[in-house]
Backbone bond lengths (Angstrom), bond angles and torsions (degrees), N, CA, C in turn:
res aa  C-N    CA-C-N  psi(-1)  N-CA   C-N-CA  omega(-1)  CA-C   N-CA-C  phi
1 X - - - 1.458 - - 1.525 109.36 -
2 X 1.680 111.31 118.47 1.472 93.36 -170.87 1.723 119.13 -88.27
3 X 0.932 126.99 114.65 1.926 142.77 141.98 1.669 83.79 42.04
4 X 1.401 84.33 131.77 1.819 100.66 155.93 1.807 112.14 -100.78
5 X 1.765 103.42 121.45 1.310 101.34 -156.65 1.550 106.20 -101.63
6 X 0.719 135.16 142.06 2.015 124.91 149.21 1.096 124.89 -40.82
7 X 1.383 131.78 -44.57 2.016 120.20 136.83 1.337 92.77 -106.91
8 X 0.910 130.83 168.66 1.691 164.99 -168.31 1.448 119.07 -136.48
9 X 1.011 106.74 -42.09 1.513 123.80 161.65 1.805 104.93 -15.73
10 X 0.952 101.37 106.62 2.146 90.24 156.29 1.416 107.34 -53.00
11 X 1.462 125.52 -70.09 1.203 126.87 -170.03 1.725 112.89 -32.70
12 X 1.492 103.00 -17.83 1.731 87.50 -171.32 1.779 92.43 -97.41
13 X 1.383 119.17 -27.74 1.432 107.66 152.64 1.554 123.67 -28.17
14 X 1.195 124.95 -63.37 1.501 152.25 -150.76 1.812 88.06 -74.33
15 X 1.336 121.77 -63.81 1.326 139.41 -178.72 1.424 115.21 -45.71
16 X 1.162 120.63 -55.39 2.087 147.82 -178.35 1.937 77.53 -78.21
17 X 1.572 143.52 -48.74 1.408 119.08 -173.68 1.662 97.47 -55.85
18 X 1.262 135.02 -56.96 1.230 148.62 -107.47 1.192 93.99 -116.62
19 X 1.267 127.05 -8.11 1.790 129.42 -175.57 1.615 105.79 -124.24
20 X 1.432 115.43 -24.45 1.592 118.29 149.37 1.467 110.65 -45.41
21 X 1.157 145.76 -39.62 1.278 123.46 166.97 1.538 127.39 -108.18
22 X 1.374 128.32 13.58 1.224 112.20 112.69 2.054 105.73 -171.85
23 X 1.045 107.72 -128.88 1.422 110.05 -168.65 1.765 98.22 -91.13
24 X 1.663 98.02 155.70 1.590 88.95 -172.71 1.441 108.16 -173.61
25 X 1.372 127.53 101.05 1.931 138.09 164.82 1.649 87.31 -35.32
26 X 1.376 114.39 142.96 1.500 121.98 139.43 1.122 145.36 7.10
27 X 1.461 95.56 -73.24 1.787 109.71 160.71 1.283 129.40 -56.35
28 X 1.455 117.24 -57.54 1.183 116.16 170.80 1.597 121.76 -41.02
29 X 1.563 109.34 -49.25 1.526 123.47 -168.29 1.668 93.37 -57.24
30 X 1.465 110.38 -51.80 1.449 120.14 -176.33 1.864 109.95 -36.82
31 X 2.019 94.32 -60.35 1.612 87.28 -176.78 1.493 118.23 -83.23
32 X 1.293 121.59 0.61 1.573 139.81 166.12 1.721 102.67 -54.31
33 X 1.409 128.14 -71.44 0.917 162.14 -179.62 1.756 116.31 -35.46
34 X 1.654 101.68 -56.08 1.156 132.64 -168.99 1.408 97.90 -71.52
35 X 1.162 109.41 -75.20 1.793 133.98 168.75 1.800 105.28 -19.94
36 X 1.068 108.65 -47.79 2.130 122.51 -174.09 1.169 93.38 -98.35
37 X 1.485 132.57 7.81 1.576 117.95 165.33 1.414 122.52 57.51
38 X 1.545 125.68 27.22 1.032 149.00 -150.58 1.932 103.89 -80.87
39 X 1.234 99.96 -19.72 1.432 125.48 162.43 1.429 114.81 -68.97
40 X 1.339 128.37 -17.11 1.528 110.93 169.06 1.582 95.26 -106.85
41 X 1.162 132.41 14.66 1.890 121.86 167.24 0.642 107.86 -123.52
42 X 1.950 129.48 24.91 1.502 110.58 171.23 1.523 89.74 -165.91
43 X 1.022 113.17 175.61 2.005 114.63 -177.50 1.686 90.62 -124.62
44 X 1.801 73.39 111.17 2.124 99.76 -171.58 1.294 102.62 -89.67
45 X 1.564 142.29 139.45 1.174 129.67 174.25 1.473 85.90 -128.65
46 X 1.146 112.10 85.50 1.586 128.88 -179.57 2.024 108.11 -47.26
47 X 1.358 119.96 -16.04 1.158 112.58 173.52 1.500 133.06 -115.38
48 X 1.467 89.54 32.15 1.852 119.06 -165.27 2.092 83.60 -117.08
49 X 1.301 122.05 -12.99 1.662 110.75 -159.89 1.258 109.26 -58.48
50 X 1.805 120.26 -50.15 1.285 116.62 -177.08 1.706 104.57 -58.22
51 X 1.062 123.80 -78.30 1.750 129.91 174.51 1.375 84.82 -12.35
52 X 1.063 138.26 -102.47 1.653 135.91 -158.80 0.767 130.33 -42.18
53 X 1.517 135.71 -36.75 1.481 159.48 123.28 1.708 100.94 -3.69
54 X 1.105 102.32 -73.24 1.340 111.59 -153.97 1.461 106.19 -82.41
55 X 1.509 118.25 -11.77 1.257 120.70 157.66 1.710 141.20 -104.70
56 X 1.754 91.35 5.75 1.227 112.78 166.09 1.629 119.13 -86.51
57 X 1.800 98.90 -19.50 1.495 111.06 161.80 1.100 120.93 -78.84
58 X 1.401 127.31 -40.69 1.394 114.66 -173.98 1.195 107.42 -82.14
59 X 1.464 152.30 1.76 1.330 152.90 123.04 1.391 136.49 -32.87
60 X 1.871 82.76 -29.36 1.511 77.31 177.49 1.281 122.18 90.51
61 X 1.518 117.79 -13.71 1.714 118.48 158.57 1.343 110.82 -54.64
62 X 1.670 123.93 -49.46 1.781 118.39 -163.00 1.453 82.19 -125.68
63 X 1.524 92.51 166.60 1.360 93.10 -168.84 2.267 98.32 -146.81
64 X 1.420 106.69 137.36 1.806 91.15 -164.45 1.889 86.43 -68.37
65 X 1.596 96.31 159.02 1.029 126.95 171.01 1.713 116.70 -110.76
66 X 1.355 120.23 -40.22 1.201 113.59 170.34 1.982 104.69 -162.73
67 X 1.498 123.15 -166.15 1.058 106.33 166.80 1.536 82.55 -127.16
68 X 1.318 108.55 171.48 1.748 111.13 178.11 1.633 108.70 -148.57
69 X 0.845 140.74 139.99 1.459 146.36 175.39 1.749 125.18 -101.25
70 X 1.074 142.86 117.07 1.310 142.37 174.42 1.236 139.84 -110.75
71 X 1.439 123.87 90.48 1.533 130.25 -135.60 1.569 115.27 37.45
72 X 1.211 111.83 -123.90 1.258 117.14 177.17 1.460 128.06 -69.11
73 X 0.871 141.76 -11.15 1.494 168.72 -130.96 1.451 93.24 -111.42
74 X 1.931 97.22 128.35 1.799 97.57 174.07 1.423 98.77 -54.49
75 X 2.090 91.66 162.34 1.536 96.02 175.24 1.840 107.68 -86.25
76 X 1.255 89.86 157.84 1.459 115.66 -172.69 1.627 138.22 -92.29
77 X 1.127 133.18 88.83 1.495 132.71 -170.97 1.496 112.12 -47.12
78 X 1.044 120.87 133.16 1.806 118.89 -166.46 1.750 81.05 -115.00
79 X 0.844 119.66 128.79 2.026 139.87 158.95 1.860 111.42 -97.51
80 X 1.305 101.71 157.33 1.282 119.65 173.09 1.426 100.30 -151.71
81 X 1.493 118.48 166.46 1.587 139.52 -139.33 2.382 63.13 -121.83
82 X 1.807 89.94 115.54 1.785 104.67 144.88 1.174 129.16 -80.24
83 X 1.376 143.11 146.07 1.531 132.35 -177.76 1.378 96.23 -50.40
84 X 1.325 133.19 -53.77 1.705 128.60 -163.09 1.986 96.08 -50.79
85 X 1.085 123.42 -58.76 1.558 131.58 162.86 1.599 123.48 -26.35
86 X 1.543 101.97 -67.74 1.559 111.62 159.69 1.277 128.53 -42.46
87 X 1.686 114.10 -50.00 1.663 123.18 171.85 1.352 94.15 -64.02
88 X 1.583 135.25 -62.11 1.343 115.47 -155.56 1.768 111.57 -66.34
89 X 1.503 119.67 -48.78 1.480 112.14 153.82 1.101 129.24 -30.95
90 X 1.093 139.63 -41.85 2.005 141.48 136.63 0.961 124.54 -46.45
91 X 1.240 129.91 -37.45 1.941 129.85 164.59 1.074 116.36 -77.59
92 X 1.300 124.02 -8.22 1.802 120.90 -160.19 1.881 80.15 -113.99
93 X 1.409 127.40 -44.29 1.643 108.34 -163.44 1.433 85.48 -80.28
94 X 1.347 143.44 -14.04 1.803 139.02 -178.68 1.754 101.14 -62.44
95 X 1.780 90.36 -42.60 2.303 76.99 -166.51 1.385 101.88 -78.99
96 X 1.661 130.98 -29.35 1.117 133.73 -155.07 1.771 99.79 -80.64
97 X 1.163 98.61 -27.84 1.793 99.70 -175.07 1.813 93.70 -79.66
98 X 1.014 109.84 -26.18 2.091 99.89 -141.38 2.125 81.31 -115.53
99 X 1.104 126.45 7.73 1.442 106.58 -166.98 0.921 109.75 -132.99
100 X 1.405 136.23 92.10 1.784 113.38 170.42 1.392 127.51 -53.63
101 X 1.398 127.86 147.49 1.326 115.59 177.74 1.769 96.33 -140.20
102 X 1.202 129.83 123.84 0.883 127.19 176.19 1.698 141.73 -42.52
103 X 1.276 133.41 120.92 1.278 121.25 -166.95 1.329 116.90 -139.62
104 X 1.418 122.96 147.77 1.678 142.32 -160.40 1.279 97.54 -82.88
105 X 1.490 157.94 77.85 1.337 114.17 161.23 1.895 97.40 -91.06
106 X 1.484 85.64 -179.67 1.658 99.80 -163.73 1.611 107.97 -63.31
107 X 1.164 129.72 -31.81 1.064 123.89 174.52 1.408 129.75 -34.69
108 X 1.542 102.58 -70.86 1.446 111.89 135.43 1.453 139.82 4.44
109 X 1.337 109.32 -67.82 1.360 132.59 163.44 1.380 116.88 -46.04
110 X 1.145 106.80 -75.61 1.456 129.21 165.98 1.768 116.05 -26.70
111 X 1.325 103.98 -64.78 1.450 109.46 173.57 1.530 120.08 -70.83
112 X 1.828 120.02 -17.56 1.169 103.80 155.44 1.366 128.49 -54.41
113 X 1.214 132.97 -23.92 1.057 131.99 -137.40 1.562 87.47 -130.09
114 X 0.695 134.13 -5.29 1.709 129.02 -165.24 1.667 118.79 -56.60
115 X 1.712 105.99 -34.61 1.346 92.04 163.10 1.493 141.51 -63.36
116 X 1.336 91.42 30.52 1.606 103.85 -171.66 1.492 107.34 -96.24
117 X 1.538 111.11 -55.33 1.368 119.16 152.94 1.422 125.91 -48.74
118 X 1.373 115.33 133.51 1.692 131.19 159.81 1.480 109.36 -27.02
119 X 1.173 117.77 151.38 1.692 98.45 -177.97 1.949 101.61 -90.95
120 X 1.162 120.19 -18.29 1.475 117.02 172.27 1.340 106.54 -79.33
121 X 1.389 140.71 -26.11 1.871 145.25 153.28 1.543 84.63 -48.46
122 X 1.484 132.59 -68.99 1.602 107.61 -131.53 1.844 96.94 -97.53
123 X 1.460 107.70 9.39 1.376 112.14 169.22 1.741 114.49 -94.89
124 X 1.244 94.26 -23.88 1.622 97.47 -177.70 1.730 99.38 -86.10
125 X 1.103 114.03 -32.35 1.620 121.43 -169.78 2.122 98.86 -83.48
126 X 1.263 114.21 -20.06 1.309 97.67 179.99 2.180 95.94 -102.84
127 X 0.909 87.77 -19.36 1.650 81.69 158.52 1.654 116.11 -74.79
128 X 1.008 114.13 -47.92 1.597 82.43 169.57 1.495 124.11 -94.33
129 X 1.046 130.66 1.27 1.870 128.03 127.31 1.232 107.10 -14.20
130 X 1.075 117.53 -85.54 1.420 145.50 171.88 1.496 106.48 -17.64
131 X 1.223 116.69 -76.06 1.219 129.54 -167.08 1.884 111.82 -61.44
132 X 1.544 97.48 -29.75 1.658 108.16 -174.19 1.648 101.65 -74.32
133 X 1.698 109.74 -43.44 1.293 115.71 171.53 1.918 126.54 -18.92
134 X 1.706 71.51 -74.75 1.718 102.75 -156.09 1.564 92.97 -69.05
135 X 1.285 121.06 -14.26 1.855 126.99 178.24 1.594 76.73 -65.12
136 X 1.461 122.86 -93.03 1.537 127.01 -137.31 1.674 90.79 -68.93
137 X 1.144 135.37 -16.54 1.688 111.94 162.19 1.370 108.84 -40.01
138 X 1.328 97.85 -55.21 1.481 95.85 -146.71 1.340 119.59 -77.02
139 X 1.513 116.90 -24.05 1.337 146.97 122.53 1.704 121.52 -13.57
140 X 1.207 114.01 -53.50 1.314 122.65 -175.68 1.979 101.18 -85.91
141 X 0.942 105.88 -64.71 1.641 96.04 169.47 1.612 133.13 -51.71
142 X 1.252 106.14 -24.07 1.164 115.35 163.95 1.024 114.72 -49.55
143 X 1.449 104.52 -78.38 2.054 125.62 169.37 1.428 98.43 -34.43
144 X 1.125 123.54 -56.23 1.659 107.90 -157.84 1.707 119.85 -62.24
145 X 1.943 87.15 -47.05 1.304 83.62 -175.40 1.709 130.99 -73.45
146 X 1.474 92.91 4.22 1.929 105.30 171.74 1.467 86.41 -100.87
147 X 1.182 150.14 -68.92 1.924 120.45 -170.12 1.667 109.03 -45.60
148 X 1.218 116.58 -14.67 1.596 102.96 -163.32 1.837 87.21 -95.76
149 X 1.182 132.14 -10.84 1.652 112.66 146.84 0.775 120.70 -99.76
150 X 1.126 144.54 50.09 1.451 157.23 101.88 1.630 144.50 -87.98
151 X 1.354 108.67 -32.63 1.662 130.23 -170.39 1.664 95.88 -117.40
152 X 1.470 104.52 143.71 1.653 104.96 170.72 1.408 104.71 -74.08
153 X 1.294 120.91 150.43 1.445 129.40 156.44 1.413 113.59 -27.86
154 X 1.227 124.64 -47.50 1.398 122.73 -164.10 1.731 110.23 -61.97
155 X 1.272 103.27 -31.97 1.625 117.89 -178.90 1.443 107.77 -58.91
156 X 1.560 129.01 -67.92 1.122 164.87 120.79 1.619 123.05 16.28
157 X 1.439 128.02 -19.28 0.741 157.53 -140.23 1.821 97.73 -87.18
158 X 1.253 123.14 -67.17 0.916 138.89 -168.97 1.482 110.78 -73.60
159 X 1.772 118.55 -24.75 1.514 106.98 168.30 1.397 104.43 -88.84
160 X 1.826 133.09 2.50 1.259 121.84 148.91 1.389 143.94 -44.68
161 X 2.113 92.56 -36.84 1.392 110.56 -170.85 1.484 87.74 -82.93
162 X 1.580 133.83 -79.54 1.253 123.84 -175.70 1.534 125.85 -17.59
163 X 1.456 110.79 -33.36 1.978 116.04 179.56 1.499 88.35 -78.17
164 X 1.038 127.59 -40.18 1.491 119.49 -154.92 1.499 99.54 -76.61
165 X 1.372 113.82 -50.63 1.656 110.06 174.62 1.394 111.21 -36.20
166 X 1.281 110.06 -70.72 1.542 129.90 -164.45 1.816 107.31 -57.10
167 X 0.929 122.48 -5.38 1.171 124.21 -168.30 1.644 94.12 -121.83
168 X 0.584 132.04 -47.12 2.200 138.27 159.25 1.703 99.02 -40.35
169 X 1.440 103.86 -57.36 1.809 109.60 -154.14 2.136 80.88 -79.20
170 X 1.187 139.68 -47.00 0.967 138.68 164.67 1.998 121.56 -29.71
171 X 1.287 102.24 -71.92 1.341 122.71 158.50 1.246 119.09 -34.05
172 X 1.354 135.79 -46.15 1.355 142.50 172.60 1.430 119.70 -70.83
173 X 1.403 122.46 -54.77 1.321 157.65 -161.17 1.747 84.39 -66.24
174 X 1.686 123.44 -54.67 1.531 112.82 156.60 1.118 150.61 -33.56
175 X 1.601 85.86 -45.50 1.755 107.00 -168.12 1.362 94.53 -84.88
176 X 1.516 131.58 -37.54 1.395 122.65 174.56 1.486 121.24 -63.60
177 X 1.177 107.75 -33.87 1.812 119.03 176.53 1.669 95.83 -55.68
178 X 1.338 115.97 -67.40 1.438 110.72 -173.38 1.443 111.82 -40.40
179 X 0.796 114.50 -46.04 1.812 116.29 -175.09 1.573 117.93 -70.69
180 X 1.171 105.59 -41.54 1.712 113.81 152.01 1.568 115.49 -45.11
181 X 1.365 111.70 -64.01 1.648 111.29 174.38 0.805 123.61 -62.66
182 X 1.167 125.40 -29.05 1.486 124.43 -172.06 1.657 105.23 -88.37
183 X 1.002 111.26 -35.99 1.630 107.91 -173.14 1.493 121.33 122.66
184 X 1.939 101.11 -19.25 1.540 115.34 -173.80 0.909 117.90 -62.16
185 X 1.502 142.32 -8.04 1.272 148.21 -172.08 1.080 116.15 -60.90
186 X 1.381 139.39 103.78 1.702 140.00 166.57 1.688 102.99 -17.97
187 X 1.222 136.34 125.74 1.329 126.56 126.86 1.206 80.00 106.36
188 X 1.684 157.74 -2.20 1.352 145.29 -176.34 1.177 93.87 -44.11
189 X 1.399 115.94 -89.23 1.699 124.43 -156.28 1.907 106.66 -45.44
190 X 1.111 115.14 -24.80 1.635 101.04 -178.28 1.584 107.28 -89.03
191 X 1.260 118.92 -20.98 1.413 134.69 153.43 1.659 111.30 -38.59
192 X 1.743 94.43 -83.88 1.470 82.82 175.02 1.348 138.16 -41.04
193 X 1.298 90.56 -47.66 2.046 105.24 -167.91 1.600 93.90 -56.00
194 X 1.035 121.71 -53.59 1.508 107.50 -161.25 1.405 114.14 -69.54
195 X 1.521 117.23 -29.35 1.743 102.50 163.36 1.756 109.89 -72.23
196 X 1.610 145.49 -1.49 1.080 123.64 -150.78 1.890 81.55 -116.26
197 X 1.400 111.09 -13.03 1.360 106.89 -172.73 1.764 107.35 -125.28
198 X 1.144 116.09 9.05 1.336 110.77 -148.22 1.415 141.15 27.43
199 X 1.231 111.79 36.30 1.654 106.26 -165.79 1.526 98.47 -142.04
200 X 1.523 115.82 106.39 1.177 129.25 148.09 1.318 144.36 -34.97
201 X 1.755 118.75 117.56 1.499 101.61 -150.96 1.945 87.16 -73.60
202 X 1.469 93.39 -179.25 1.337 126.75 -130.64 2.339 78.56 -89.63
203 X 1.563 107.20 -30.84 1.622 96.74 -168.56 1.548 108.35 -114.22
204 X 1.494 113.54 18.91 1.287 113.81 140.18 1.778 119.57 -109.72
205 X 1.289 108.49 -11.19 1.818 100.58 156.62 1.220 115.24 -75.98
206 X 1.470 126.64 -40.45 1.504 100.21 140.79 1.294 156.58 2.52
207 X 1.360 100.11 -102.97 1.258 129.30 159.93 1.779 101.77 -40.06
208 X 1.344 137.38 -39.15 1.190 133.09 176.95 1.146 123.53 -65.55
209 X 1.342 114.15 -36.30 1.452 134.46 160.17 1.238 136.66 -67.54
210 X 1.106 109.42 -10.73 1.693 131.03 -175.62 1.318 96.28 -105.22
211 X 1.728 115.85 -59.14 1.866 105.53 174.21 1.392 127.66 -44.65
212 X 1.624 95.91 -26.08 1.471 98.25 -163.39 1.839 126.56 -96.66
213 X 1.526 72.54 -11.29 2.171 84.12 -177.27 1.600 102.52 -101.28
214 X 2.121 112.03 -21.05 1.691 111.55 -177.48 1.469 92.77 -52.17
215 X 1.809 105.91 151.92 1.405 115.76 163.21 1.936 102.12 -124.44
């Protein structure tokens, strides 16, 4: 169960990363942030920063350091990372590393629902899944293995886990195709029949009816 926080926000995660190494107005943190792509490991709502900002201060995680002005340009609040900030940036990457917490992505979704599709629609449609996949593998290893002569592994870390997903959700997405082609699939033929006739056999409407009235 993850921690009840004083922001909760990821973005103020991303913010407390980005002020751990050193002092920083908004903007900067913004193009700090942007620059480390911090937007594909977390869901950035780039127009929530001040709100978070300003409530990561009154908490008492960051704290202003000065305001500063640059030619014409409103003046600027400069922040720094408070020890109370620092500890919580150490407790928050502790649950996120050490805790699973369950999560929806759409895929998911998709496959709930799949008996909706024909089973030759949701075989032709997870074949080209498939095919979009194994593009950004190859795509993604590419990329990696040119940051890894340049960036330490330790940096890097997190577009490991992303290859590793994609290559698992890949792996499966196979093993299910085979069973589609082949015919091995539990329940194909009552699958089919009911999109070619519309009529549901008689002990999974059942069973539909029983899931749906149990409390």
């Amino acid at each position: 169960m993850p921690k009840a926080r004083k922001v909760g926000n990821l973005l103020a995660l991303a913010v407390l990363s980005a002020l751990a190494q050193r002092p920083m107005h908004p903007y900067e943190i913004a193009t700090a942030l942007r620059g480390w792509g911090k937007e594909q490991d977390m869901d950035i709502k780039w127009g929530s920063l001040y709100t978070v900002v300003r409530n990561m201060d009154k908490h008492g995680l960051i704290a202003a350091v000065e305001s500063v002005r640059e030619g014409r340009r409103p003046e600027r609040t400069v922040y720094r990372i408070t020890d109370d900030g620092r500890a919580e940036l150490v407790d928050w990457a502790r649950e996120l590393v050490s805790t699973p917490v369950r999560e929806q992505p759409r895929f998911r979704a998709g496959l709930s629902v799949l008996s909706v599709l024909h089973p030759d629609e949701a075989t032709s449609l997870l074949r080209q899944r498939l095919h979009a996949l194994e593009e950004a593998i190859e795509t993604a290893r590419d990329t990696l293995e040119g940051y890894l002569r340049q960036v330490p592994r330790l940096f890097l870390v997190e577009a490991e886990y992303d290859l590793a997903v994609q290559e698992a959700e890949a792996a499966w997405i196979r093993s299910l195709l085979a069973e589609l082609d082949s015919g091995a699939y539990p329940g194909l033929d009552v699958w089919r029949t009911f999109h070619e006739t519309g009529e549901l056999p008689a002990e999974l409407q059942e069973l539909a009816d029983k899931t749906s009235t149990d409390e």
